[in-house]
Wavefront OBJ file of the C-alpha trace (Angstrom):
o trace
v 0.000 0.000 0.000
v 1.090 3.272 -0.706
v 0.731 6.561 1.673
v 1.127 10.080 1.574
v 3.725 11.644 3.099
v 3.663 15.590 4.273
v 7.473 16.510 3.965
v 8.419 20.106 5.286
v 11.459 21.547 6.854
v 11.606 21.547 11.095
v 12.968 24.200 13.785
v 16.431 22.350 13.409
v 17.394 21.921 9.939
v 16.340 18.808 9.252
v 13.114 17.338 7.018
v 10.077 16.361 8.835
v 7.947 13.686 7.190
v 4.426 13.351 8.416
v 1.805 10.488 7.250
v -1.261 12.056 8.025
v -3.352 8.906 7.976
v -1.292 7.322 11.053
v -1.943 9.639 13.432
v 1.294 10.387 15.319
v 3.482 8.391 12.684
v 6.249 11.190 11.997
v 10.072 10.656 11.564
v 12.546 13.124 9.753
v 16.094 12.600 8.067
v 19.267 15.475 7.318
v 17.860 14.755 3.560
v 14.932 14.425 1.669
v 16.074 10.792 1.100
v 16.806 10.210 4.853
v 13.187 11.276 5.936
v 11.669 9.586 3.172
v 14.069 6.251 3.994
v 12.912 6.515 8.277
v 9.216 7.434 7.175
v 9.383 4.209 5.648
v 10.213 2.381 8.131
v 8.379 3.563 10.892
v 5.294 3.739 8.942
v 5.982 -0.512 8.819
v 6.136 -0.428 12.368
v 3.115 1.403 12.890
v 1.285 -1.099 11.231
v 2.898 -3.722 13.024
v 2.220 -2.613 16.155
v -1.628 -1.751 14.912
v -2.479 -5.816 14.018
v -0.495 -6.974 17.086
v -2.564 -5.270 18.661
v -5.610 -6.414 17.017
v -6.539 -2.881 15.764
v -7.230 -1.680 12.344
v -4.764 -0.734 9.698
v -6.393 3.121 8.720
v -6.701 3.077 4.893
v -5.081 6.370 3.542
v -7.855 8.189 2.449
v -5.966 11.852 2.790
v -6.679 14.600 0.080
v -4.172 17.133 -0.193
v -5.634 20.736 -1.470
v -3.979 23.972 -1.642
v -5.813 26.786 -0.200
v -5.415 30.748 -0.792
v -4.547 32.362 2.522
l 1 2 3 4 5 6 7 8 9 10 11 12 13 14 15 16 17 18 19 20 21 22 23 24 25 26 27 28 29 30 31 32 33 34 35 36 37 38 39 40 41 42 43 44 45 46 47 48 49 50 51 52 53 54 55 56 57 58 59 60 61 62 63 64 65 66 67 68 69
């Protein structure tokens, strides 16, 4: 399954990446490819940890819009 991924830049330098349908599931990397590389991986064990415990895998149902401010 693929997911979205929110990348922007954090306080310190480095590249937050976000998956908004995991709530909480956020990792970041120096580089793009670094935060895209951890992202990965904790977004597997996220899911892991959802079916041990028994709980639903959220299907990632996010739509991404820009808005005028």
């Amino acid at each position: 399954m693929k997911r979205r991924v929110l990348l922007y830049p954090g306080e310190d330098g480095y590249i937050v990446a976000e998956v908004p349908s995991l709530h909480g599931c956020i990792s970041q990397g120096r580089t793009r490819d670094e935060a895209l590389a951890n992202i990965q991986e904790a977004i597997s064990l996220f899911e892991e940890v959802l079916r041990d415990r028994g709980e639903p895998v959220p299907e990632d149902n996010v739509e991404i819009v820009e808005v005028a401010a």
